[in-house]
N, C-alpha and C positions, 0 to 999 in steps of 0.2 A: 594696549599701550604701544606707544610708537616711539622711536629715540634716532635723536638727531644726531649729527656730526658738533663736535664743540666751535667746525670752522665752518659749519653752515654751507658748505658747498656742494652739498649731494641729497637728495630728497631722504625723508626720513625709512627708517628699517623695523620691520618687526624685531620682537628679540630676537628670533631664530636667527634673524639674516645678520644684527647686531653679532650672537655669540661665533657663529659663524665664519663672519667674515675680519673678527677680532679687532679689527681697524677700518677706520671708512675709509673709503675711498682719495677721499681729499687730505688723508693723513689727520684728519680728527678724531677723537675720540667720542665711543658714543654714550650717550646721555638721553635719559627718559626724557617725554615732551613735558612731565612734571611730574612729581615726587608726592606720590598719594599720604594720604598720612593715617597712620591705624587709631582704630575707636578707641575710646575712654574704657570701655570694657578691654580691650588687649591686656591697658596698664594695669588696670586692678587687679587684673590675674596674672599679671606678669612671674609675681615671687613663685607660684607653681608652676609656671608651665618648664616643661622640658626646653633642652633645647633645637632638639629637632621639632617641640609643637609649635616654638618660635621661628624657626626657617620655614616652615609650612605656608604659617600665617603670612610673615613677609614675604617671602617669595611669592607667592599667589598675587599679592600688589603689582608688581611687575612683570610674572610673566602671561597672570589672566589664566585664557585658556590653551596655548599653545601645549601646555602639557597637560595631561590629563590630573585631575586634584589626588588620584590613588597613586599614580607614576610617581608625582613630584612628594608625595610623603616619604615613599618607600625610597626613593635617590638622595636624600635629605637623610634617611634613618642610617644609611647603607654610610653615606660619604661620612657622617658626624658623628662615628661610632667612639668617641674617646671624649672621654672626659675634660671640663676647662673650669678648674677650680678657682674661685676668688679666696684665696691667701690673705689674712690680716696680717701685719706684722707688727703693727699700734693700731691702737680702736680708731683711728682716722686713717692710717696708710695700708692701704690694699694692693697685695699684687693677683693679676690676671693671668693666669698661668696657660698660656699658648701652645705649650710646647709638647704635650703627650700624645701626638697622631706619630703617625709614622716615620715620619723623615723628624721629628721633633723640632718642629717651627711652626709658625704661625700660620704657617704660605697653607699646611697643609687641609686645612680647613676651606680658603679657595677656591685650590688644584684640585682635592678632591670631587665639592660639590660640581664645579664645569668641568671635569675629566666627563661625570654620571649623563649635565647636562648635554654636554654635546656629543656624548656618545648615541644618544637618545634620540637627536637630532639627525644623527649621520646613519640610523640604523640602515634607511636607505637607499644609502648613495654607492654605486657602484665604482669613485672613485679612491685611489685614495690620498686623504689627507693628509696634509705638513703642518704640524703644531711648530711654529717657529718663533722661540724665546730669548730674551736675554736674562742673562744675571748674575746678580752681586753678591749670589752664595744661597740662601734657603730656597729662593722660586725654583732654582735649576732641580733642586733634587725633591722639591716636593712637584712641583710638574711631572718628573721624570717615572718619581712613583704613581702620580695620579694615574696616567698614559701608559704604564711597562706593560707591554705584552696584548694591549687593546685591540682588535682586529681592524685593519685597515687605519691606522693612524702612525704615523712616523713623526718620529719627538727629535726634535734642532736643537740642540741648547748651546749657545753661546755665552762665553764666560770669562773673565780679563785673566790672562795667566799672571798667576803669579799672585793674584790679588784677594782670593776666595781662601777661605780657614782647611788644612788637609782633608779634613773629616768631610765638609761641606762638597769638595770636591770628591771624594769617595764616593758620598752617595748617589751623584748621578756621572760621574764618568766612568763606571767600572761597571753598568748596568747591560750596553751590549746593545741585542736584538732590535728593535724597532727604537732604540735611546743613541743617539748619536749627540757628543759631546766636543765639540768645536771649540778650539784652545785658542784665543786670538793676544796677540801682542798689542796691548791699551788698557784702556779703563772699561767700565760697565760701561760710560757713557759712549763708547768708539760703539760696545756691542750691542747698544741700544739703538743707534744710527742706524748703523747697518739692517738690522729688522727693520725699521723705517721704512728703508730706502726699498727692501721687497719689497716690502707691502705695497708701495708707491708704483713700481713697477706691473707693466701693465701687460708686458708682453710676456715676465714671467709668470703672473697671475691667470693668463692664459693658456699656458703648460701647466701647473700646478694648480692645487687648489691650498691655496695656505688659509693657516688661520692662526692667531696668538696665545699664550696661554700667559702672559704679563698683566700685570695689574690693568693694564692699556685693555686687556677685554673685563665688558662690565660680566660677565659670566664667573669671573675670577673676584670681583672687585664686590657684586651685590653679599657672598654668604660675610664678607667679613663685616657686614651691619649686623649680623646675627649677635655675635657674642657681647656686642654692647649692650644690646638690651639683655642678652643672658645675664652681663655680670651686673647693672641694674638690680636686676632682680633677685638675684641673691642678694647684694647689699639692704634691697627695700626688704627683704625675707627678716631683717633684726632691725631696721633700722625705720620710722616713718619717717616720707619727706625728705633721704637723704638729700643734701647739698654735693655731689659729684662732679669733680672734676677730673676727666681720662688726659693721663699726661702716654705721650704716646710717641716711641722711637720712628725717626721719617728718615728715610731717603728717598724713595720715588713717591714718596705721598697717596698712596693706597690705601694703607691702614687708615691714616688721617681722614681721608675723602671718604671712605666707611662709615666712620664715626659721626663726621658731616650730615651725611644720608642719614644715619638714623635718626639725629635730629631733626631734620627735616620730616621726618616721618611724626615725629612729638616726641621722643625723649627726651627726660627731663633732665638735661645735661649741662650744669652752669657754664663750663669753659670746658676749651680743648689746649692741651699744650702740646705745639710742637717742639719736639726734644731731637735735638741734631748733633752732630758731630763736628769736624771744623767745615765740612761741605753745610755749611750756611744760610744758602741760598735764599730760601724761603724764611727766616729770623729774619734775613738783613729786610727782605722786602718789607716784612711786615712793621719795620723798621723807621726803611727807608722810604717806602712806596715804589722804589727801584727794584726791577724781577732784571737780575744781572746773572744769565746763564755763563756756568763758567767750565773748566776741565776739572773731574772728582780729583781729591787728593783721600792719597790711602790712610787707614785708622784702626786701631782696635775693633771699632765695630762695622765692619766690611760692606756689610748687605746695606750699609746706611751711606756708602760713599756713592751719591748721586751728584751730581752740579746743576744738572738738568731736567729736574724730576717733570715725566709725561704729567701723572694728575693734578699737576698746579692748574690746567687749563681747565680741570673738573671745578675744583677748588673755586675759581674764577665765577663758571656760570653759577653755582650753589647762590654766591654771595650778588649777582647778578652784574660782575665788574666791579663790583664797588670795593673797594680798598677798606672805606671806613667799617661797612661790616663786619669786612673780615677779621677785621684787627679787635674790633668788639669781641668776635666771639672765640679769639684764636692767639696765642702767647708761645711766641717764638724764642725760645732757648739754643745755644751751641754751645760745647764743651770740650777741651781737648783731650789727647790721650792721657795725658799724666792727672787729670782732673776723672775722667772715667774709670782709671786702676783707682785712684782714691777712693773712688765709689765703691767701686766693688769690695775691698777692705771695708768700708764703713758699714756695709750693709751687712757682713757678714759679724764684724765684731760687737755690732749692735746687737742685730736680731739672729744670730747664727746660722743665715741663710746663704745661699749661693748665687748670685743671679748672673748674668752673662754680660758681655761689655753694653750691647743694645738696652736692655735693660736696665743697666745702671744710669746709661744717658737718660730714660728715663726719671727715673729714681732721682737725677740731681736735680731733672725740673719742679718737677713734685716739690722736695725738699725747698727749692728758691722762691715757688708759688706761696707753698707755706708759711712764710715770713710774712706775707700782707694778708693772705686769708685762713685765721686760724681755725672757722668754723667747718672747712670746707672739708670733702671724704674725697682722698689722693686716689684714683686708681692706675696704677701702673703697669700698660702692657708688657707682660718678660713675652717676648717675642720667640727667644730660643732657647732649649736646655743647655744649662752650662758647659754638659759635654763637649759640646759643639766647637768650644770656646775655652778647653781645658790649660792651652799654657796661660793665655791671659789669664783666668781665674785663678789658677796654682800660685802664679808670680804675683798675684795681688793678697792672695788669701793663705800662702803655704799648703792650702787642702787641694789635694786632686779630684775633682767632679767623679760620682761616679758614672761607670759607662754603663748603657743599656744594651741592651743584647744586638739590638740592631744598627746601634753604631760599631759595634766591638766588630761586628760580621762583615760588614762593607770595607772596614781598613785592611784585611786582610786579599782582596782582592783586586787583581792586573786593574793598570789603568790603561785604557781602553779610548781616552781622548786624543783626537787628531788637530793638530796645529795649521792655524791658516791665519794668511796674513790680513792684518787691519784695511782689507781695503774691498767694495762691496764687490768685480767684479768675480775674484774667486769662490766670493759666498755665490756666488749667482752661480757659477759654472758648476762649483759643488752640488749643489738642489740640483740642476739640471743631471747631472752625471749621475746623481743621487736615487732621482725619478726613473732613467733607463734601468737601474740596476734592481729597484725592487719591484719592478713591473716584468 
């Protein structure tokens, strides 16, 4: 299998040199040269298989034999050790429960499985490498756990001060050792640039060896096809033939462009909704046929404030440019803050559940799909544990989320982030200063 750049201007890459190199060259993003698709036998057995038997199976599609088929079980078993429950909450509304890995997010499924991958990869490279990230709250600290303490890797994370949930920031700015956490004054999208603009850099690429750990590398982006077809198959486990629609929280369009792929692959997935915040971006297109990148504005649901999301340009080739496709197969929602606390009251006074602000954005697409399609089984990504998210959910719900042990432990610990300004030459000087000091 070989994967190309999304802007076509640099000859194609094996996976390795794909996860590796986290971004190509020409600032594209990489992309298989086609998207295999799994046998009619997968589906049939789909309601039993695990889900690491399903990361096996699909992963093998794309990375072949780079890895050996016993490595890639065993890094598959190790990264996806936690549980991902399909929740009913009405015999047609399903929630997808994300959130019980480590950092309790979605991301962690991922960061983990490409922490495994390209640790794998690098076993023997005598240099060492810069995992260098942005984000809007979960990737930073599920990255940071995937990467703590790896040998020969050093973890970047870039993060909009001010802008990320306390908790969210705990988890990976208070980590230390080989986690370095970089406080920038702007949005995701300044600290999304600025990784760009490394990577694009040619002379820093020749001091360093960087690599990404953002949805922007497919090493991060291929496991989260995994749990579509896992919750599939729980749902086909009671149900024949269900009619599924994954209604699914977007900011940088990861999750979504996952979900994409697995279709592509053959799951039997009527629609996708994307469910957004007032960063819109992607609703209006789908809208408008206009893709009018803009500056994030901030929200309840944080990790969702993109204006600029990278994997639209994934998105794009899936559908092969075509607009009308995409709009066939994809139902673009936005909702504001005081519509999202509504949410979150409703879900709870309903079904006595808890779900977090990303999640409720979900949840209200779901609910507005459902007015025109009453036959259809809602699945709704909760993307984070409410924890995460505890004054929002308190001020909506009066209940306090309870806390897990591993959030409760990171709030009490120094923050350990270093501030640097929005602008990319101090990022450059830092890596370089960065590079003499741990050599």
């Amino acid at each position: 299998m070989q994967y190309h750049s999304t802007n076509r201007q640099v000859p194609p890459a094996t996976f390795e040199q794909a996860v590796i190199d986290g971004l190509a060259k020409d600032k594209g993003l990489f992309m298989p040269e086609s998207v295999p698709a799994l046998p009619a036998a997968f589906f049939a057995d789909l309601p039993s298989l695990s889900l690491g038997d399903i990361a096996r199976k699909v992963a093998r599609l794309f990375i072949e034999d780079e890895i050996p088929e016993a490595v890639l079980g065993q890094l598959a078993e190790e990264a996806l050790n936690f549980p991902i429950p399909l929740v009913s909450l009405a015999p047609q509304l399903h929630v997808l429960e994300l959130f019980h890995g480590p950092t309790l997010a979605f991301k962690d499924v991922g960061a983990r499985f490409m922490s495994r991958v390209m640790a794998h990869f690098l076993r023997g490279v005598d240099k060492k490498v810069y995992v260098l990230v942005a984000t809007s709250g979960d990737t930073g600290s599920a990255v940071a756990q995937g990467f703590y303490n790896v040998p020969g890797i050093e973890v970047i994370i870039l993060y909009p001060s001010g802008k990320v949930s306390r908790v969210q920031e705990a988890q990976f700015a208070t980590l230390g050792n080989n986690v370095t956490a970089l406080e920038i004054e702007g949005t995701f999208d300044d600290c999304q640039r600025l990784v760009k603009t490394a990577f694009a850099d040619a002379a820093l690429r020749e001091e360093l060896y960087l690599t990404s750990a953002n949805s922007i590398n497919f090493a991060r982006l291929l496991p989260q096809s995994f749990y579509y077809f896992y919750a599939y198959g729980q749902l086909a486990a009671k149900i024949t033939n269900p009619e599924v629609v994954f209604s699914v929280p977007s900011g940088n369009y990861g999750n979504l462009t996952a979900g994409l792929l697995a279709e592509k692959m053959g799951l039997p997935a009527t629609a996708f909704l994307a469910a957004s915040n007032a960063n819109d971006t992607v609703p209006e297109y789908l809208t408008t046929r206009t893709f009018r990148p803009r500056p994030s504005v901030a929200t309840l649901s944080n990790a969702m404030d993109v204006g600029d999301p990278s994997n639209f340009a994934r998105m794009q080739r899936l559908f092969g440019d075509s607009w009308e496709d995409m709009q066939k197969r994809i139902r673009g929602y936005s909702y504001t803050d005081a519509q999202t606390a509504q949410a979150i009251r409703e879900v709870y006074d309903t079904y006595g559940y808890l779900i977090d602000p990303h999640g409720a954005v979900g949840y209200l697409a779901a609910t507005d799909y459902r007015k025109t399609h009453r036959d259809a089984h809602l699945v709704v990504l909760a993307t984070a544990h409410p924890a995460k998210f505890a004054d929002a959910v308190q001020s909506a719900t009066g209940q306090v989320p309870p806390v897990p042990p591993q959030l409760g432990n990171c709030l009490h610990r120094e923050k350990l982030s270093l501030p640097l300004a929005n602008d990319y030459l101090p990022l450059k000087n830092f890596l370089l200063q960065r590079s003499l000091m741990v050599h």
